[in-house]
Every structure is written in structure tokens, then in C-alpha cells.
BAPAVEX-894167 format. One record per residue (C-alpha): residue number from 1; residue in one letter; z, x, y. Coordinates in steps of 0.2 Angstrom, whole numbers, padded with zeros to 4 digits, always signed. Each point is the difference from the previous one (the first is absolute). Layout:
> seq, type, c3, c1, c2
> NUM, A, Z, X, Y .
...
***
This chain:
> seq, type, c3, c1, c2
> 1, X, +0281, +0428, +0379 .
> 2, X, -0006, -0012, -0012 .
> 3, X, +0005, -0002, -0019 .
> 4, X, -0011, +0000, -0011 .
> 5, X, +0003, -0007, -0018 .
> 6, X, +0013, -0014, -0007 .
> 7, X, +0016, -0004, +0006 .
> 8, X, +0015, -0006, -0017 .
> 9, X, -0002, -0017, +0007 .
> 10, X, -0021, +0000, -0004 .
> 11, X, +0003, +0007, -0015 .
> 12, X, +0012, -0013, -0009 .
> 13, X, -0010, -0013, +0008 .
> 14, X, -0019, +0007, -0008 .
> 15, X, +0010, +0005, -0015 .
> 16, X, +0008, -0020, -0004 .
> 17, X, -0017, -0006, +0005 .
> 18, X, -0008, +0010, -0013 .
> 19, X, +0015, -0006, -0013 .
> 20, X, -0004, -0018, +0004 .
> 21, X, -0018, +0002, -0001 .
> 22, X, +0002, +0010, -0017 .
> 23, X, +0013, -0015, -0007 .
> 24, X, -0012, -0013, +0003 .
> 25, X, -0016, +0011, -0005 .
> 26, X, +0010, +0005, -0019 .
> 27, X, +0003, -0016, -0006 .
> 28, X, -0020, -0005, +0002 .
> 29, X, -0006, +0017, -0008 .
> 30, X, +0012, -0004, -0015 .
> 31, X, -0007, -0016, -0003 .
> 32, X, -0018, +0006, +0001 .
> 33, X, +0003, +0013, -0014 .
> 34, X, +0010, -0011, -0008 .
> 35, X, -0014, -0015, -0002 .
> 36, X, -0012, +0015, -0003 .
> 37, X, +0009, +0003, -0017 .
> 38, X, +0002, -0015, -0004 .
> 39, X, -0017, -0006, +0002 .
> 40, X, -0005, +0017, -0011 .
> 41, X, +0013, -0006, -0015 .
> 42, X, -0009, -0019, +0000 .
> 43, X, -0018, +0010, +0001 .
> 44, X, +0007, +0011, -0015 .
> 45, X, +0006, -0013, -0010 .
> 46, X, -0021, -0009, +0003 .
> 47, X, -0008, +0014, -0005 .
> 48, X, +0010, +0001, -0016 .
> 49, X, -0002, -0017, -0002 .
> 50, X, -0019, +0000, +0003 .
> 51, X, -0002, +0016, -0012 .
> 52, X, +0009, -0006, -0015 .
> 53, X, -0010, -0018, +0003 .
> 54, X, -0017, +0009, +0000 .
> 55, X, +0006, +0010, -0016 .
> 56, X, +0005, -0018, -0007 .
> 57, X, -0019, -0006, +0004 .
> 58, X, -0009, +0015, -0007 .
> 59, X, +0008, -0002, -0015 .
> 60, X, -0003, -0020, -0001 .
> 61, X, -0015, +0001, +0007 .
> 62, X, -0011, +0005, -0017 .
> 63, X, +0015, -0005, -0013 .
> 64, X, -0009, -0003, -0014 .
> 65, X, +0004, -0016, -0008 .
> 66, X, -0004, +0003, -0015 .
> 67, X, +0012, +0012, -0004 .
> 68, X, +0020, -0003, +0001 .
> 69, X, +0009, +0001, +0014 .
> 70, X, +0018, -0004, +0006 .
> 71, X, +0006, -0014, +0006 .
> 72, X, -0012, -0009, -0009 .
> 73, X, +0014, -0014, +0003 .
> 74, X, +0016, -0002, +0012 .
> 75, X, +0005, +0015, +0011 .
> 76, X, +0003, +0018, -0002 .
> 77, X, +0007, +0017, +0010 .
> 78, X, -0014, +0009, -0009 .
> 79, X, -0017, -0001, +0001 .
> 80, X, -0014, +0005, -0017 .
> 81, X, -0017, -0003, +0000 .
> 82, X, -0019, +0006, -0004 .
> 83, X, -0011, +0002, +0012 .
> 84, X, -0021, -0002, -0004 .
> 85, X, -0001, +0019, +0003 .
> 86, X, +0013, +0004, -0014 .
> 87, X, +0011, +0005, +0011 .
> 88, X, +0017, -0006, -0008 .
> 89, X, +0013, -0003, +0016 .
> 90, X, +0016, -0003, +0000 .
> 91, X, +0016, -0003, +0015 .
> 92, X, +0019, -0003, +0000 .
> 93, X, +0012, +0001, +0012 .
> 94, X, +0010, +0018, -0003 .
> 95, X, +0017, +0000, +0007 .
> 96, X, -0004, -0003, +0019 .
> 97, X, -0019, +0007, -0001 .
> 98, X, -0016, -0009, -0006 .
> 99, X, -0011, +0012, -0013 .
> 100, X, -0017, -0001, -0006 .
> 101, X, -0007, +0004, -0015 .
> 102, X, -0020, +0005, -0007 .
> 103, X, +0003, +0002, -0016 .
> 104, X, +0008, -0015, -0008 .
> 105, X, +0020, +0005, +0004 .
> 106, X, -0002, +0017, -0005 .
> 107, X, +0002, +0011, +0017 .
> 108, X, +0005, -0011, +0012 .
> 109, X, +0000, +0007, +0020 .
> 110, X, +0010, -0008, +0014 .
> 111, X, -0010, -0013, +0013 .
> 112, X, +0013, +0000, +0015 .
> 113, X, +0007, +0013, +0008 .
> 114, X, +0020, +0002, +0004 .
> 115, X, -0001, -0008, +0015 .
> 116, X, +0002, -0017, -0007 .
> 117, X, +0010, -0008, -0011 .
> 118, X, -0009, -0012, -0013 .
> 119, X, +0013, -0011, -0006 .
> 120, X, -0008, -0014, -0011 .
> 121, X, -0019, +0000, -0010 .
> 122, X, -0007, -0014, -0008 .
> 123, X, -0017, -0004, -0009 .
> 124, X, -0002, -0019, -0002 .
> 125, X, -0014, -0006, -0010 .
> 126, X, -0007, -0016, +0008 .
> 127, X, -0008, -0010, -0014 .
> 128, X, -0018, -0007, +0005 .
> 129, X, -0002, -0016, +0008 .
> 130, X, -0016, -0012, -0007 .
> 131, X, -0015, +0011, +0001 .
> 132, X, +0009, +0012, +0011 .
> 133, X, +0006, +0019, -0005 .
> 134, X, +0015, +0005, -0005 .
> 135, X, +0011, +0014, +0013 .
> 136, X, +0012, +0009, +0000 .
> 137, X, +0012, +0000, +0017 .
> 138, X, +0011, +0016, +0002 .
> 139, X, +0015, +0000, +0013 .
> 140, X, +0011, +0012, +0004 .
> 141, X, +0014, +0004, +0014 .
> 142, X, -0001, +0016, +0009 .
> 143, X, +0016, +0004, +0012 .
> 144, X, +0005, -0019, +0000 .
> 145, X, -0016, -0006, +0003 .
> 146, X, -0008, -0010, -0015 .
> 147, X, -0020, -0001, +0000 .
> 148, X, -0013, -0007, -0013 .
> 149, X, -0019, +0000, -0005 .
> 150, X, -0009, -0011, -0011 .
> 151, X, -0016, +0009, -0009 .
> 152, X, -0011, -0012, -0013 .
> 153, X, -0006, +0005, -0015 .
> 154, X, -0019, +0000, -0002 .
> 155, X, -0009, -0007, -0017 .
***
């Protein structure tokens, strides 16, 4: 008569291979995910960084110099100018979120989102060189990792 089937023996034997095979497999799938969410944190923190940067540029980019802005000197956590369209802009640093605003400081709407932590904003006028421009260089740090532009004013 023949037996059919798995004797105890077969058993423990494909059940510690399958243990072993799992123990190895585990710690790989874990460090996959966990790179995956690190890698998505850092693109996070770019995009923010990118966002808030192009905001920065619009707003520079047709400041009217002819009308006040600050800093027109030094640095500053805020951010008030005029552009050639009328359009009166204004930033600052709000507690751990960067904001925006259209109308001169009246209303002003949050830039970032929650996912980041902006810890440090700063405007700093960069007086003009010869016959060159004038510019203006914001920095800021976003989760631990500090980031700057430099935007010149045109004549």
C-alpha cells in the first residue's frame, strides 16, 4: 500500500525552510519600504522648497522699483513689495508655515503645507555692484535642510 501525503518529519523540515527563507526575505522587504519613505519625505521637502522659491521669483520678478519695498537694506523674516502690475505682495514666516499674500498684508493664505516644517525665512537685500542690479536672496530651512535663491531686481 503506498502512502500518500507528508510524513511529521517532511513537515518540520518544509515548515523551517519556509521560516528561514521568510527571516531572510523580511529584513529586505523592510528596508525597501523603508527607503521608499524616505526617498518620498526628501521629494516632499523639494517640492516645497521649489513651490515657495517660484512664489519668491514671481513676486520679484516684476517688483517695481520704484515703489518701496522691504528690505530695502539688511535682512528680514518678511517680505513687502509692488509689483509693475500693482499687485501689492507680501511673505513672512507664520509659526512653522510660509504665507502669501495679494493684497498688500491684508489676507494672507499659507504657501506650504503641513508636511514640512519651515523653521527660518530670511529676505536679504543685496545692494548693487557697479552697473550691475540690485537682488534680493531669500533662504530658508525646511525640516533641517537650509536652501536659498537669489533674484535681481530689474531698472
Amino acid at each position: 500500500m503506498k502512502n500518500r501525503g507528508f510524513t511529521l518529519i517532511e513537515t518540520i523540515v518544509y515548515v523551517a525552510l519556509f521560516g528561514v527563507l521568510m527571516a531572510g526575505i523580511l529584513p529586505a522587504v523592510y528596508s525597501v519600504l523603508q527607503g521608499g519613505a524616505q526617498i518620498n519625505r526628501r521629494a516632499t521637502v523639494q517640492d516645497e522648497e521649489n513651490f515657495v522659491f517660484r512664489k519668491i521669483g514671481w513676486a520679484l520678478s516684476s517688483i517695481d522699483p520704484a515703489q518701496t519695498y522691504s528690505p530695502a537694506s539688511g535682512s528680514s523674516a518678511a517680505l513687502s513689495l509692488t509689483r509693475y502690475d500693482g499687485i501689492h505682495v507680501a511673505m513672512r514666516l507664520s509659526g512653522t508655515t510660509v504665507q502669501l499674500s495679494e493684497d498688500g498684508g491684508v489676507t494672507y493664505y499659507p504657501i506650504t503645507t503641513p508636511n514640512v516644517q519651515v523653521s527660518d525665512l530670511t529676505f536679504t537685500y543685496l545692494s548693487p555692484s557697479g552697473n550691475g542690479p540690485a537682488g534680493m536672496r531669500a533662504s530658508m530651512t525646511i525640516n533641517g535642510e537650509s536652501a536659498s535663491t537669489t533674484r535681481y531686481i530689474r531698472k
